[in-house]
C-alpha positions in Angstrom: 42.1 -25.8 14.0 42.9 -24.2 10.2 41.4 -26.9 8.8 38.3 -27.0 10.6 37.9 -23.4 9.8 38.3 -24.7 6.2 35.9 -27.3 6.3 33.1 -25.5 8.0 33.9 -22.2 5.6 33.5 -24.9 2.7 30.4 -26.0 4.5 29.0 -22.6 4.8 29.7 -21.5 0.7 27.9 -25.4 -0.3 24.8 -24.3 1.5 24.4 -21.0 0.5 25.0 -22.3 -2.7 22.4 -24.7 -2.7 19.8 -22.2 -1.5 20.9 -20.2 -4.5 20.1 -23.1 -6.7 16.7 -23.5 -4.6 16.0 -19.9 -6.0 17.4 -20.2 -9.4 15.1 -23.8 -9.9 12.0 -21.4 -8.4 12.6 -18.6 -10.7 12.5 -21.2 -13.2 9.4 -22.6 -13.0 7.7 -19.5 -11.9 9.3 -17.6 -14.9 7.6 -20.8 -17.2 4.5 -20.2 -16.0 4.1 -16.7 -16.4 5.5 -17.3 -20.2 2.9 -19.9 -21.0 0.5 -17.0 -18.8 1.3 -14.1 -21.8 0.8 -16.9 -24.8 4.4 -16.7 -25.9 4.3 -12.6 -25.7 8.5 -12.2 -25.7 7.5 -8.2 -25.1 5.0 -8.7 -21.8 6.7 -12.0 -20.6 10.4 -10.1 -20.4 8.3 -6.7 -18.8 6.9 -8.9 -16.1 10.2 -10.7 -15.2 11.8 -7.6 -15.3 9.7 -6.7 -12.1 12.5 -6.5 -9.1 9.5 -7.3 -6.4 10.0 -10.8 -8.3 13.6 -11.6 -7.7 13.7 -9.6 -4.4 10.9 -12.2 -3.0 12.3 -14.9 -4.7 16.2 -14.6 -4.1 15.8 -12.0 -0.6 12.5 -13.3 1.2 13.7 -16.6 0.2 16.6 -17.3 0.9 16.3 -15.9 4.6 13.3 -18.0 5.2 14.7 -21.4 3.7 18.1 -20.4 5.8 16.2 -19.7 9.3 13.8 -22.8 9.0 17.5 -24.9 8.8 18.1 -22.8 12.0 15.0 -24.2 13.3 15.4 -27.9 12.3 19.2 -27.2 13.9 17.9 -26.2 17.1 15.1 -28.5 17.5 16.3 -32.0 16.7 13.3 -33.7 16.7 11.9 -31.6 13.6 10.4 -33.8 10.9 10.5 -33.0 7.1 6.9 -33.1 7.7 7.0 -30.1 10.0 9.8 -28.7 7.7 7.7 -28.7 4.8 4.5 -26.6 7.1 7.1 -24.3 7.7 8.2 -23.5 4.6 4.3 -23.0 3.8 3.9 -21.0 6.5 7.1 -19.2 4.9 5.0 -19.1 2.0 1.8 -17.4 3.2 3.6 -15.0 5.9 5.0 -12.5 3.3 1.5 -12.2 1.9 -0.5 -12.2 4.9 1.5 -9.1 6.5 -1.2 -6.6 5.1 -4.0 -8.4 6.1 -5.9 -11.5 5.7 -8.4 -11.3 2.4 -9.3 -13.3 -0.4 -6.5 -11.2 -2.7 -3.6 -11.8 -0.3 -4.9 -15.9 0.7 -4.4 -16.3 -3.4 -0.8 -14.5 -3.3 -0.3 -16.8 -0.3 -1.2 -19.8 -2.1 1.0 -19.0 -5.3 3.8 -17.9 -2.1 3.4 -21.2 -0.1 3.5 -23.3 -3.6 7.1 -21.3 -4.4 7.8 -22.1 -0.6 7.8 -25.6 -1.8 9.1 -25.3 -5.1 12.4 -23.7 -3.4 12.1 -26.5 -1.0 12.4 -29.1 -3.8 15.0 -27.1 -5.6 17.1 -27.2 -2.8 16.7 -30.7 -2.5 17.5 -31.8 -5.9 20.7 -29.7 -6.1 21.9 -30.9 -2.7 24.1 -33.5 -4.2 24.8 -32.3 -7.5 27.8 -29.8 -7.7 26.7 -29.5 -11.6 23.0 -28.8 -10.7 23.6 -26.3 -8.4 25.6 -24.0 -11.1 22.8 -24.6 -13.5 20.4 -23.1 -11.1 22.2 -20.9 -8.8 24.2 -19.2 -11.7 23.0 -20.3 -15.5 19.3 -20.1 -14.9 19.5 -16.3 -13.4 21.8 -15.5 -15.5 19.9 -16.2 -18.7 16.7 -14.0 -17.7 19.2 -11.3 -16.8 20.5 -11.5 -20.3 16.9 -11.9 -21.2 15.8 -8.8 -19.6 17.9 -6.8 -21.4 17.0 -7.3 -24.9 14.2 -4.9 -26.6 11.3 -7.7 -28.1 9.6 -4.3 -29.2 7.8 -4.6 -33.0 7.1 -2.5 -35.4 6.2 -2.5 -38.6 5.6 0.5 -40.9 7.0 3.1 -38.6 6.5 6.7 -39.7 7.8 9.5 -37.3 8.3 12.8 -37.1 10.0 15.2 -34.2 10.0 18.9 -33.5 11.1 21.1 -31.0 8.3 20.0 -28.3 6.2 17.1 -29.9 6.5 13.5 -31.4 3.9 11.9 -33.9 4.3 8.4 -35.3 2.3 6.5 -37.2 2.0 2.6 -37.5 0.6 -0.3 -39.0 1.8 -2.4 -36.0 3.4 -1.7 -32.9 4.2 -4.4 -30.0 6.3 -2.8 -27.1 7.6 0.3 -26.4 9.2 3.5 -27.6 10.8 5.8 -25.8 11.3 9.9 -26.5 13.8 11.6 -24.7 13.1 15.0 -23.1 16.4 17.1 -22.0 15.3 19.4 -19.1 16.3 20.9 -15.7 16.3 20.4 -12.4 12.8 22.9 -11.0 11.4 22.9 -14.3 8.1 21.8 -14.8 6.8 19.7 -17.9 3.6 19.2 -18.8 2.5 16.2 -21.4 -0.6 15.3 -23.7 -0.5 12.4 -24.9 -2.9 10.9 -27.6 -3.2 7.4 -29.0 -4.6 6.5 -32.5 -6.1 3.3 -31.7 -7.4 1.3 -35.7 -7.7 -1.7 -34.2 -9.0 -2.4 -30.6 -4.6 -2.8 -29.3 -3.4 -2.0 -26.2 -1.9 1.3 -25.0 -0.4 3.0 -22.5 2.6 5.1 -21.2 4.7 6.2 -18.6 7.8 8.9 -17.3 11.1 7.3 -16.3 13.7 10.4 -15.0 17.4 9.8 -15.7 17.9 6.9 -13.7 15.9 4.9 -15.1 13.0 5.4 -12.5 9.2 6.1 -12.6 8.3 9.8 -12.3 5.2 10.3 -10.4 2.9 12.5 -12.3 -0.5 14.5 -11.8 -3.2 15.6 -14.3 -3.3 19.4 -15.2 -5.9 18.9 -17.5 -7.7 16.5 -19.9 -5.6 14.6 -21.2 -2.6 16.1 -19.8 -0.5 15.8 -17.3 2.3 17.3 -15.4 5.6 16.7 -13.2 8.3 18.7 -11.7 12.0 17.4 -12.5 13.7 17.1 -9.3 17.2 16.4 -11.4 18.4 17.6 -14.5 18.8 15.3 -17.5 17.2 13.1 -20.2 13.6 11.9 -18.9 12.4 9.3 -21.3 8.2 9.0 -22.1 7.4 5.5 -22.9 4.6 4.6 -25.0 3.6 1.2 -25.1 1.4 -0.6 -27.7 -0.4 -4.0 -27.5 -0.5 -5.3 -31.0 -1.6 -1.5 -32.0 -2.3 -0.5 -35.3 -3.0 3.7 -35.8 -0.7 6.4 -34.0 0.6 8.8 -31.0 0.7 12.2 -30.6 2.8 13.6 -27.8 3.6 17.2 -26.9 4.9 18.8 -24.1 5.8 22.2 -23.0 8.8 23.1 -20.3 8.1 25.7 -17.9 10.4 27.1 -15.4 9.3 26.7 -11.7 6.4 29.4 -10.1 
């Protein structure tokens, strides 16, 4: 009886394993894509995979859905691959098509059911292959992890300067993103102005993260400013982002404490 427990335990770690490597082979190729997509970009390419909607659809969504269609092809014997490959199609178009059927969510679909098939395949070709399935299931994720944590940012002829409540820089190039730190308290309110330089037609743009790392949600006060309450003390970080930008920011902000 132990060693039937063994073998089905054994049983149960190969094919959650192989669905791993059916995600890792999907991230993959999808990852690819959207590389070849930002025209070898290391800065947008690593800011787009570093989007946990991706790996929570891929690796969450599915896995589930490759594990319950086996379910299906368990219970109903006469199943086909045929029918097994509508169903991971359908698999495919269902997360999309949750919010309502329109020409946006039939193209997601269409990019969902051709993953759908893509982790299909992957699952497939690692099947057999005990070296395959580390590759994908542990290597490949790994990797774009590692990836995801190095800073692509470039910048060439940086000139800054910081006071007490503003930041200026000025640039003859700047590719990624910069961060300034702001130390306040929990209630207190901070407003922000923020004004790009732009010399050369680049891209800009910013955002708030709070100390965890997360987006701060942020209303406008006034042109070109705008304003948040810090519901934690800390270090809250304004990013600025540039595009290939050539010129300079100007950011100042004032701390106030709660009315």
């Amino acid at each position: 009886m132990a060693s039937l427990d063994k073998i089905k335990l054994f049983k149960l770690i190969s094919i959650l394993f192989t669905k791993l490597a059916g995600a890792g082979f999907t991230l993959l190729l999808f990852f690819t894509f959207l590389f070849l997509q930002s025209e070898w970009d290391m800065v947008e390419f690593v800011d787009t995979i570093s989007s946990e909607y991706i790996w929570i659809i891929i690796f969450g969504y599915g896995i589930f859905c490759s594990i319950l269609i086996d379910i299906i092809e368990w219970k109903i014997a006469r199943i086909n691959k045929t029918l097994k490959i509508l169903l991971y199609i359908v698999a495919g178009y269902a997360f999309f098509f949750i919010n309502g059927i329109n020409v946006i969510n039939f193209i997601a679909g269409t990019i969902g059911a051709l993953c759908a098939l893509i982790f299909y395949f992957g699952t497939y070709l690692t099947d057999r292959s005990k070296g395959r399935k580390l590759v994908f299931a542990f290597l490949v994720p790994l990797f774009f992890i590692l990836l995801m944590n190095i800073n692509f940012t470039e910048k060439k002829q940086w000139d800054e300067e910081r006071k007490a409540t503003s930041y200026t820089a000025s640039f003859e190039y700047f590719n990624g993103k910069h961060e300034i730190p702001i130390k306040v308290n929990e209630g207190q309110i901070i407003n922000i102005s923020i004004d790009f330089k732009n010399q050369n037609g680049g891209g800009y743009g910013y955002h708030v993260l709070n100390p965890k790392g997360d987006l701060v949600g942020m209303t406008e006060a006034e042109e070109r400013e705008m304003t948040f309450t810090a519901h934690e003390s800390g270090v809250y970080h304004v990013v600025v982002t540039g595009d290939d930008l050539q010129g300079g920011i100007t950011v100042k902000w004032t701390i106030d404490e709660t009315k």
